[in-house]
PDB file as gemmi writes it, atoms N, CA and C in Angstrom:
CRYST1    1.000    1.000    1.000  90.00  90.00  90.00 P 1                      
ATOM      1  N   UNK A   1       9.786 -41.835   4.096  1.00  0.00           N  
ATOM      2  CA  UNK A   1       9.346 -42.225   2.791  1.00  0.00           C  
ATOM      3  C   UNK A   1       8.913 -43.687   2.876  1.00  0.00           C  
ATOM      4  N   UNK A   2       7.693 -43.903   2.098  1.00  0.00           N  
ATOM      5  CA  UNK A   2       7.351 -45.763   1.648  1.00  0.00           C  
ATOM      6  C   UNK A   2       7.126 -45.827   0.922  1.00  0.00           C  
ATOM      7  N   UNK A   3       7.671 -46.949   0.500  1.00  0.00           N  
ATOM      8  CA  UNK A   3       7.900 -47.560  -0.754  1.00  0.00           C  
ATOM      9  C   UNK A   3       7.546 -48.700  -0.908  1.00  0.00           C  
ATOM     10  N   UNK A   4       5.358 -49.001  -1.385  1.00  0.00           N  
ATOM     11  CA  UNK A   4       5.043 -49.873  -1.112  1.00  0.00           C  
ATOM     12  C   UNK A   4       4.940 -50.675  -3.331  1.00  0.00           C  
ATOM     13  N   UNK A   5       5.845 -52.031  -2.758  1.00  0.00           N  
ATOM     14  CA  UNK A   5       5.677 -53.019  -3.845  1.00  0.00           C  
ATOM     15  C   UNK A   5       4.656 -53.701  -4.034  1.00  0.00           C  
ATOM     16  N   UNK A   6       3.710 -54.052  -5.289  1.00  0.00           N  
ATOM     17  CA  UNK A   6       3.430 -55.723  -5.238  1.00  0.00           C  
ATOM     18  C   UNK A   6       2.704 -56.064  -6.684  1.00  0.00           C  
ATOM     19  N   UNK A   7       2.459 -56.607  -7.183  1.00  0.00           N  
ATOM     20  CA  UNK A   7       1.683 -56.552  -8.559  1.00  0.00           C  
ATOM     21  C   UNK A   7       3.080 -57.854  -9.332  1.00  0.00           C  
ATOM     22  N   UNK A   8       4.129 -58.530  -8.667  1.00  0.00           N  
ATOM     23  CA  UNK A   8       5.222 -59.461  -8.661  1.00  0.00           C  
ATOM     24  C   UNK A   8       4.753 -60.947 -10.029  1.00  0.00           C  
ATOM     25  N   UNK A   9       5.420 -61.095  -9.863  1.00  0.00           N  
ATOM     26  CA  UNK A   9       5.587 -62.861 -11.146  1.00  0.00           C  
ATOM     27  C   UNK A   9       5.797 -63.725 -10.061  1.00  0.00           C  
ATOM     28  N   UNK A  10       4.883 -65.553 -10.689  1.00  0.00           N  
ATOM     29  CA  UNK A  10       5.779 -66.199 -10.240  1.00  0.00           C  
ATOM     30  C   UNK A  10       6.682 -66.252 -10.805  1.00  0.00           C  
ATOM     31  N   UNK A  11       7.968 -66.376  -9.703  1.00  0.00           N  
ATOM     32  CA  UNK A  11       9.454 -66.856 -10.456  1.00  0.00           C  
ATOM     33  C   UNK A  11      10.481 -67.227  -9.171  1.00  0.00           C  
ATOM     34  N   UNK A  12      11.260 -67.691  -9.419  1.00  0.00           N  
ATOM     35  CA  UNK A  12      12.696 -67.522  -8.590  1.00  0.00           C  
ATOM     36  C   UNK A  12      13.518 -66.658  -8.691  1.00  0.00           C  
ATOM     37  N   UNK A  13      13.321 -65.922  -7.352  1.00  0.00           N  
ATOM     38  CA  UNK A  13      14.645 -64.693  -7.411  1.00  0.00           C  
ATOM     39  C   UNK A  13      16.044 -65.157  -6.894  1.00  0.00           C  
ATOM     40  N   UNK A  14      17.155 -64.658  -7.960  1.00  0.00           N  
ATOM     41  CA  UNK A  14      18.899 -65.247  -7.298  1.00  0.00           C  
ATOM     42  C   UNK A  14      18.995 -65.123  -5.940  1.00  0.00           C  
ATOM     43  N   UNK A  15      19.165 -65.828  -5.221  1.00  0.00           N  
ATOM     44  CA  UNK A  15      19.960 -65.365  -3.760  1.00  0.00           C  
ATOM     45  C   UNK A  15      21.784 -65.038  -4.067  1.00  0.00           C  
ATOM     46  N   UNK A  16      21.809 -64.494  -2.842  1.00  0.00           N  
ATOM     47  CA  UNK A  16      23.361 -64.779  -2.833  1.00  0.00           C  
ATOM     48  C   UNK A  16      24.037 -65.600  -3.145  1.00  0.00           C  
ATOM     49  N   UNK A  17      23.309 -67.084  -2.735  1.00  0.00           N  
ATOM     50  CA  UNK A  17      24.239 -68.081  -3.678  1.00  0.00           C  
ATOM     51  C   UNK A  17      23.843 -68.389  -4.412  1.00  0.00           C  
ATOM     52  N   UNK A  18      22.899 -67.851  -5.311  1.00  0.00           N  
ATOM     53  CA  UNK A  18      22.785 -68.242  -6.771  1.00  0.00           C  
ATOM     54  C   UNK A  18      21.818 -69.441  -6.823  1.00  0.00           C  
ATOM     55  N   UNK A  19      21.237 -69.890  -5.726  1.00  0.00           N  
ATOM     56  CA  UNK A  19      20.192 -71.167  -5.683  1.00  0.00           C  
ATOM     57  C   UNK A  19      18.876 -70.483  -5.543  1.00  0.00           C  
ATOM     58  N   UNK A  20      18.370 -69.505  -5.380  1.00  0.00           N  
ATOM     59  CA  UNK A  20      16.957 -68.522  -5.921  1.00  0.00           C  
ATOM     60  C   UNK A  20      16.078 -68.674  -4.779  1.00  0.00           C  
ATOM     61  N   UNK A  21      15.344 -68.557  -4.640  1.00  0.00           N  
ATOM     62  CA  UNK A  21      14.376 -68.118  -3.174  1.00  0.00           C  
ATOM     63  C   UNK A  21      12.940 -68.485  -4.082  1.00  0.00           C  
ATOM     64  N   UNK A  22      11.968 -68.515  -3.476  1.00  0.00           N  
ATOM     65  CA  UNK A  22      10.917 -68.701  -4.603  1.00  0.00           C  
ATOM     66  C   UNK A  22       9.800 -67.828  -4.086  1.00  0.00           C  
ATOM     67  N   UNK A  23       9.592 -67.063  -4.828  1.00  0.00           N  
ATOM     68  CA  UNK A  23       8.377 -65.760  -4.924  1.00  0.00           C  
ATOM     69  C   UNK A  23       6.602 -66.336  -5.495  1.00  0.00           C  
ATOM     70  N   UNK A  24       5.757 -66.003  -4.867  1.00  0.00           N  
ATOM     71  CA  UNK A  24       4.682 -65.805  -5.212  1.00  0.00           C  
ATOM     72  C   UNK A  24       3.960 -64.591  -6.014  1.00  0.00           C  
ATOM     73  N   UNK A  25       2.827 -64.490  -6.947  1.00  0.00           N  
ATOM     74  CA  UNK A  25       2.342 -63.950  -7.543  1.00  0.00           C  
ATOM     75  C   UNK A  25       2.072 -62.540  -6.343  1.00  0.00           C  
ATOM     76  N   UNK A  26       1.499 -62.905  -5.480  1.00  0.00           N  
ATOM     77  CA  UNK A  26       0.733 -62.279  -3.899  1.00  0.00           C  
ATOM     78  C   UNK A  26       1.831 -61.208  -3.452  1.00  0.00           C  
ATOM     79  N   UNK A  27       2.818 -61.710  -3.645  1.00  0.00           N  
ATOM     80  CA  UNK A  27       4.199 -61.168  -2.746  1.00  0.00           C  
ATOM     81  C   UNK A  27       3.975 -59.625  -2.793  1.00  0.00           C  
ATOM     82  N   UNK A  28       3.885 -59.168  -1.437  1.00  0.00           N  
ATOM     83  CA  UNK A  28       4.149 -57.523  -0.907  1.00  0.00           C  
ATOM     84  C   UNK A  28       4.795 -56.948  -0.233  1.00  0.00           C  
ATOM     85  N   UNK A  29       5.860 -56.188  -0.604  1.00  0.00           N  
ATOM     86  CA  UNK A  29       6.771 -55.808   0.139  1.00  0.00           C  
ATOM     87  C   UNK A  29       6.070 -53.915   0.410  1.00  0.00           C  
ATOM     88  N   UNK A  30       6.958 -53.359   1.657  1.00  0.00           N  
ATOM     89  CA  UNK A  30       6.614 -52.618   2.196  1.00  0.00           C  
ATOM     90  C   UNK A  30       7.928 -51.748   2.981  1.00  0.00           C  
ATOM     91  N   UNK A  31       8.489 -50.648   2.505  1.00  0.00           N  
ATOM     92  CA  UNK A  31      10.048 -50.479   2.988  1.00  0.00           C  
ATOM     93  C   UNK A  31       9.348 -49.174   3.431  1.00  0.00           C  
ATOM     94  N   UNK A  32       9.721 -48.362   4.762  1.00  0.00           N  
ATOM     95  CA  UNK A  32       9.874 -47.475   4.995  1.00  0.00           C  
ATOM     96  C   UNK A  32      11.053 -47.407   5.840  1.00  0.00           C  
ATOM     97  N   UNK A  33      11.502 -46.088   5.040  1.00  0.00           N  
ATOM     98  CA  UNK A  33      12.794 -45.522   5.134  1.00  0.00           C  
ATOM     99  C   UNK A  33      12.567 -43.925   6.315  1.00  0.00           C  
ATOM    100  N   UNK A  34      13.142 -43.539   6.992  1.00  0.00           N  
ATOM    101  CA  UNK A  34      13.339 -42.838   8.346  1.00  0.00           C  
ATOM    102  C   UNK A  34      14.505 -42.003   8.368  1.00  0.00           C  
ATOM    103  N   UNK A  35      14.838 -40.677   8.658  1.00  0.00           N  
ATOM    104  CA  UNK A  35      15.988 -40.100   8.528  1.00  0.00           C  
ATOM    105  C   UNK A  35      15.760 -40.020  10.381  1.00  0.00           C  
ATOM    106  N   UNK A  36      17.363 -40.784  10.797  1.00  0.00           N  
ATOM    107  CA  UNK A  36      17.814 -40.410  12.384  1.00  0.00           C  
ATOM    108  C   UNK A  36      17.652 -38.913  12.767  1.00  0.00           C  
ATOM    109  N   UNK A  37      17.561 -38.986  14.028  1.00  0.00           N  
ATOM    110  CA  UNK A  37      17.490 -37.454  14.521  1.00  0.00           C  
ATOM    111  C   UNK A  37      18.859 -36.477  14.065  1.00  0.00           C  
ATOM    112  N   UNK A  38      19.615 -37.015  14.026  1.00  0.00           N  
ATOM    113  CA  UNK A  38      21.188 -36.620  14.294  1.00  0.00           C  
ATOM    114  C   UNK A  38      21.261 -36.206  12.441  1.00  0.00           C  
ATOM    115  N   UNK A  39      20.997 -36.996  11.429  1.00  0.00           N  
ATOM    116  CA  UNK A  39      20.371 -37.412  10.119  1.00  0.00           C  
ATOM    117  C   UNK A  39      21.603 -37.877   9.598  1.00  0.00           C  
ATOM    118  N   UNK A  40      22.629 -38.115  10.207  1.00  0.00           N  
ATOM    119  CA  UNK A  40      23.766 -39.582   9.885  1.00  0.00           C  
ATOM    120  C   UNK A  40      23.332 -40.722   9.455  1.00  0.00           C  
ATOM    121  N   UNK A  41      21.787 -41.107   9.545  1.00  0.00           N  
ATOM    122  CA  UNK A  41      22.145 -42.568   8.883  1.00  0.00           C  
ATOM    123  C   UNK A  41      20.385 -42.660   9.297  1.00  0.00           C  
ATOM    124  N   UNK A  42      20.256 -43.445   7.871  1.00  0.00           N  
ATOM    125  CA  UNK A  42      18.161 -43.833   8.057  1.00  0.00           C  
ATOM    126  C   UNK A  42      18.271 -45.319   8.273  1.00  0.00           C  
ATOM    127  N   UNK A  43      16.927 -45.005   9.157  1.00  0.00           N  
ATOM    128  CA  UNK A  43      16.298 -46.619   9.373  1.00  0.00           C  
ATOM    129  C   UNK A  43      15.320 -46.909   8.227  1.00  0.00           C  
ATOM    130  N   UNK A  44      15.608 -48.112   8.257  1.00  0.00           N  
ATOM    131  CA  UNK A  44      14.960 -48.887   6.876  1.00  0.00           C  
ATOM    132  C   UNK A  44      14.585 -49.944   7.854  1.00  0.00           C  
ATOM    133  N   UNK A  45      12.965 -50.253   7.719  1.00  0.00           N  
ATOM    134  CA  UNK A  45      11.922 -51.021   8.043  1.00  0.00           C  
ATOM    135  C   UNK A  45      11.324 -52.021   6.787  1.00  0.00           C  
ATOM    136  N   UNK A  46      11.316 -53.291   7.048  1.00  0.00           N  
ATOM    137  CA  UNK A  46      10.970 -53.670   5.467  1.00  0.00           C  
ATOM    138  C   UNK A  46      10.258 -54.570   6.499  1.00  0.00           C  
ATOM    139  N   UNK A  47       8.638 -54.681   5.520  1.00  0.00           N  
ATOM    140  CA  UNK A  47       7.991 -55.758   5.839  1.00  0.00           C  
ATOM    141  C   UNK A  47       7.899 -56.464   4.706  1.00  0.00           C  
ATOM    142  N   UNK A  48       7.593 -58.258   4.818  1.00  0.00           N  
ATOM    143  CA  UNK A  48       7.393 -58.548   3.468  1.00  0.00           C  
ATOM    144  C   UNK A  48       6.478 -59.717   3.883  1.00  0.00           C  
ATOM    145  N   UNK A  49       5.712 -59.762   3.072  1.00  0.00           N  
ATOM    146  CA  UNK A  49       4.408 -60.804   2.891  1.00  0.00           C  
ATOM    147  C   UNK A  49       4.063 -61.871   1.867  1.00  0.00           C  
ATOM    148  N   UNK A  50       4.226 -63.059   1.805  1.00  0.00           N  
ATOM    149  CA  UNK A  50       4.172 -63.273   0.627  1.00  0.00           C  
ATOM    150  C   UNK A  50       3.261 -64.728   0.889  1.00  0.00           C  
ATOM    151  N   UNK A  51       1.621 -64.505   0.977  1.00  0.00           N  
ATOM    152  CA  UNK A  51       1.608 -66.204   1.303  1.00  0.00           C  
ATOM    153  C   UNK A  51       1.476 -67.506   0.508  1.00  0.00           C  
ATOM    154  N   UNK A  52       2.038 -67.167  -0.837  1.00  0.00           N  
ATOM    155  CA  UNK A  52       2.315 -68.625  -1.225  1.00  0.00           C  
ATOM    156  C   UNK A  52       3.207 -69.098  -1.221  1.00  0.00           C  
ATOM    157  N   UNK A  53       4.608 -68.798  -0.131  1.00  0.00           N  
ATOM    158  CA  UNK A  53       5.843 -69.199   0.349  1.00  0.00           C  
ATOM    159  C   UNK A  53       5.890 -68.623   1.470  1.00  0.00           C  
ATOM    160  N   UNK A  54       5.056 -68.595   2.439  1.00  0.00           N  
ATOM    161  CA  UNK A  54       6.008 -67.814   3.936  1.00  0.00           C  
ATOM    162  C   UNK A  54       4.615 -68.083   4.785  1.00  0.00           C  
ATOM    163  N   UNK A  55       4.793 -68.493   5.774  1.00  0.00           N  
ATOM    164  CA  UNK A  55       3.257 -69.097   6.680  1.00  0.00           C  
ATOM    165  C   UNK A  55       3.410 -67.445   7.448  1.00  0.00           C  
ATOM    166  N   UNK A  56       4.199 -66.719   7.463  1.00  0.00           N  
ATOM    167  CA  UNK A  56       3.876 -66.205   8.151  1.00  0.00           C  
ATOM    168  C   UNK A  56       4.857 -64.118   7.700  1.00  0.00           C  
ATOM    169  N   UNK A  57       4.078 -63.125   7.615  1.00  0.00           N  
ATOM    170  CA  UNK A  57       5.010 -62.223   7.479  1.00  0.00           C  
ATOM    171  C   UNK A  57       6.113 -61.921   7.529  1.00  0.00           C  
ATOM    172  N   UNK A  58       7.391 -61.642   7.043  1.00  0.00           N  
ATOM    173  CA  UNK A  58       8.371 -61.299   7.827  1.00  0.00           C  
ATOM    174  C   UNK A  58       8.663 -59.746   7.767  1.00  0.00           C  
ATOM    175  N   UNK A  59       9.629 -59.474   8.986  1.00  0.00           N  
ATOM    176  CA  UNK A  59       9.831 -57.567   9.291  1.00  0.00           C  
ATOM    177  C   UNK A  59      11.262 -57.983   9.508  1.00  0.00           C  
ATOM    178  N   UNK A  60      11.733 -56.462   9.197  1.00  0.00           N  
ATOM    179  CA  UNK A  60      13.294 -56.696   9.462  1.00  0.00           C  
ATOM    180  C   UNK A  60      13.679 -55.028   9.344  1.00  0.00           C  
ATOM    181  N   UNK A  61      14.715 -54.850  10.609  1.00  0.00           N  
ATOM    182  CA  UNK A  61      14.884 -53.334  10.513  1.00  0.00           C  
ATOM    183  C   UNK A  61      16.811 -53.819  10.120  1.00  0.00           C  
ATOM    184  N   UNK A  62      16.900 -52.642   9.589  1.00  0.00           N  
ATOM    185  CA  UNK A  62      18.039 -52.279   9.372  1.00  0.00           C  
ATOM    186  C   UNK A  62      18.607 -50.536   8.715  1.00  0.00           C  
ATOM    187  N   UNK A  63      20.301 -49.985   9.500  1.00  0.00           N  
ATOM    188  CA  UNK A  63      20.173 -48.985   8.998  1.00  0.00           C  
ATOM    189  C   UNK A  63      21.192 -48.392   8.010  1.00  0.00           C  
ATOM    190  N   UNK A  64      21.259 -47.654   7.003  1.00  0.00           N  
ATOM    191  CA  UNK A  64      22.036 -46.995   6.358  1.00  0.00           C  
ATOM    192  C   UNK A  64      22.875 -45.721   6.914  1.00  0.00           C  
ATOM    193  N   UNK A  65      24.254 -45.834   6.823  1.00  0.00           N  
ATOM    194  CA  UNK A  65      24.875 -44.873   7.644  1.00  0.00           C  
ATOM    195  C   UNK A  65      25.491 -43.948   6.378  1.00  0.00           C  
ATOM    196  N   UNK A  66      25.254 -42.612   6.893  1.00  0.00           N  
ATOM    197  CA  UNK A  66      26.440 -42.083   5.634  1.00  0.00           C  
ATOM    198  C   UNK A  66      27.585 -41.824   5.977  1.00  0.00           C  
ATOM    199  N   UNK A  67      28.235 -42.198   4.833  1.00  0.00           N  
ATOM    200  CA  UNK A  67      29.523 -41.998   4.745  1.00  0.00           C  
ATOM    201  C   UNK A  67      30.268 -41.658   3.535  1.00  0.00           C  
ATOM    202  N   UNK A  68      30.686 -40.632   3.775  1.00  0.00           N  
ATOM    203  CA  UNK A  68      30.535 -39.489   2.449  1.00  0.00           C  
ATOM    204  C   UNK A  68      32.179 -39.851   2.163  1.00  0.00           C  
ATOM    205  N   UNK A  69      33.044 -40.089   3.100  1.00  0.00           N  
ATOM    206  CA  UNK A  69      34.769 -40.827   2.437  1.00  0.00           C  
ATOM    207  C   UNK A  69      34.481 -41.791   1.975  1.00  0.00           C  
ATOM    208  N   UNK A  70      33.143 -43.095   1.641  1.00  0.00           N  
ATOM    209  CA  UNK A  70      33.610 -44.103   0.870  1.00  0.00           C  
ATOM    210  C   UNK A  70      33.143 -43.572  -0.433  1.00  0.00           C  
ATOM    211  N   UNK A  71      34.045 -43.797  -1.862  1.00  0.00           N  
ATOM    212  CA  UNK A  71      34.083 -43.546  -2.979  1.00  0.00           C  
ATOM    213  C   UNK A  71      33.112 -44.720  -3.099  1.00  0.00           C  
ATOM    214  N   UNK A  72      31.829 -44.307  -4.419  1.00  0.00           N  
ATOM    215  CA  UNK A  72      31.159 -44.889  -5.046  1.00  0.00           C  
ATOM    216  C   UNK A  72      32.130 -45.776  -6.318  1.00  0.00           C  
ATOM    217  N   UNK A  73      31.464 -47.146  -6.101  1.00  0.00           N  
ATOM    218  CA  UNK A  73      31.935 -47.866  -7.366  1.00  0.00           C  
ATOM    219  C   UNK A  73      30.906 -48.002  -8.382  1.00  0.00           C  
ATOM    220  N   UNK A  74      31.715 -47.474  -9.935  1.00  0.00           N  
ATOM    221  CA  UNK A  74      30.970 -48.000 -11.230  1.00  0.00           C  
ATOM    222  C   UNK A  74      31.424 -49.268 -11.388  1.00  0.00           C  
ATOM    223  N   UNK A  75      30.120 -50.000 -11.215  1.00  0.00           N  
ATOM    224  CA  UNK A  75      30.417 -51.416 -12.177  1.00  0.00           C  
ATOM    225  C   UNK A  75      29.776 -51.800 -13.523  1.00  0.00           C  
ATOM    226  N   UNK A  76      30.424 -52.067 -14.327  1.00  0.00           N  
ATOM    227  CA  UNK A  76      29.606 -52.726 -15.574  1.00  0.00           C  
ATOM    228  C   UNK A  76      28.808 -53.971 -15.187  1.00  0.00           C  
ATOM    229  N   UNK A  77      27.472 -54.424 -16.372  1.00  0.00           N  
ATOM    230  CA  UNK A  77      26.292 -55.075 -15.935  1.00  0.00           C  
ATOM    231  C   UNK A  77      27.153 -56.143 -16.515  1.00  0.00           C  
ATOM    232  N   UNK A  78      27.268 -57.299 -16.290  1.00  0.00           N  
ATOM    233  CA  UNK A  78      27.837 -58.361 -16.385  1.00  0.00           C  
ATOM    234  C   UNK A  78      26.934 -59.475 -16.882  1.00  0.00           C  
ATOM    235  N   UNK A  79      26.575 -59.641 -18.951  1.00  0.00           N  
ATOM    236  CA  UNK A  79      25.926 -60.495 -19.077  1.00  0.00           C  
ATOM    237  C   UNK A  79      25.442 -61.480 -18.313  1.00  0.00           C  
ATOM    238  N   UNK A  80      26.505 -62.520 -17.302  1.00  0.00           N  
ATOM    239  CA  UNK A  80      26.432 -63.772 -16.923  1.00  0.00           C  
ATOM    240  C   UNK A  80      25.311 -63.902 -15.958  1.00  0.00           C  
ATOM    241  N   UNK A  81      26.148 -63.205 -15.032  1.00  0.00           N  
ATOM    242  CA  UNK A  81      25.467 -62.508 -13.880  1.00  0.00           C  
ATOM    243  C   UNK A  81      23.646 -62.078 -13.992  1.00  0.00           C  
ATOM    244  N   UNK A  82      23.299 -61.274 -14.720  1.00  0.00           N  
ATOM    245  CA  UNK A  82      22.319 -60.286 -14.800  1.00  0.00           C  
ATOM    246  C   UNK A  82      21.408 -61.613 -15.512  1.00  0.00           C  
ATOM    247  N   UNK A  83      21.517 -62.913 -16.452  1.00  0.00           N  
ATOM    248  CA  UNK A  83      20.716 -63.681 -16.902  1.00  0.00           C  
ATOM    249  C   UNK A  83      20.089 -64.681 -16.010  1.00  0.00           C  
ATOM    250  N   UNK A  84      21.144 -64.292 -14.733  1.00  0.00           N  
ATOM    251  CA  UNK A  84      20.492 -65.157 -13.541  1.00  0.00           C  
ATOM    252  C   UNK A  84      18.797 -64.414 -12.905  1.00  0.00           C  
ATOM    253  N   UNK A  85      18.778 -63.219 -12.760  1.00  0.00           N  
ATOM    254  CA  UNK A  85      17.475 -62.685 -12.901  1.00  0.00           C  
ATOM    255  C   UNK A  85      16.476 -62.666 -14.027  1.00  0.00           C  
ATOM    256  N   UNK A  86      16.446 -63.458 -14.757  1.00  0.00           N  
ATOM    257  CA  UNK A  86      15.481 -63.668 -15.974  1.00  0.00           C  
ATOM    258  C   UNK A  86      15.172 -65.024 -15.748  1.00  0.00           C  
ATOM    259  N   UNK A  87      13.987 -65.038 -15.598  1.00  0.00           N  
ATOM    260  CA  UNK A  87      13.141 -66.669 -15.576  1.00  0.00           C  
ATOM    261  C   UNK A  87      12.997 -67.222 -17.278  1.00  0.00           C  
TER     262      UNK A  87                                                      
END                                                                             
């Protein structure tokens, strides 16, 4: 499956620490997702492009394993939290 993004805002997106990353209008992301042979766990391919912050593309693989004993957590949306994604 791909799952191509882009049509984006300028804005600052939260990072992990809460100091924001800074996005361009341009920004294109590009995820394709892969089921393993075995089909235990997909590769996820993400390219991302963005050139009014990044001289240069970046790619990054990483994979999802299943694991059907970890219990899913419900969390509630947490005003505080969630106003950090609003410019």
């Amino acid at each position: 499956m791909v799952v191509e993004t882009g049509n984006f805002s300028d804005h600052r997106s939260p990072s992990g620490s809460g100091t924001g990353i800074p996005s361009g209008a341009g920004k294109h992301v590009v995820d394709r997702y892969n089921l393993s042979e075995d089909g235990t766990h997909a590769l996820v391919d993400i390219f991302l492009e963005d050139p009014k912050f990044l001289a240069q593309p970046v790619t990054a693989t990483f994979e999802w394993r299943y694991s059907p004993h970890f219990e899913m957590l419900q969390l509630d949306c947490d005003d505080g939290v969630a106003k950090r994604f609003i410019q």
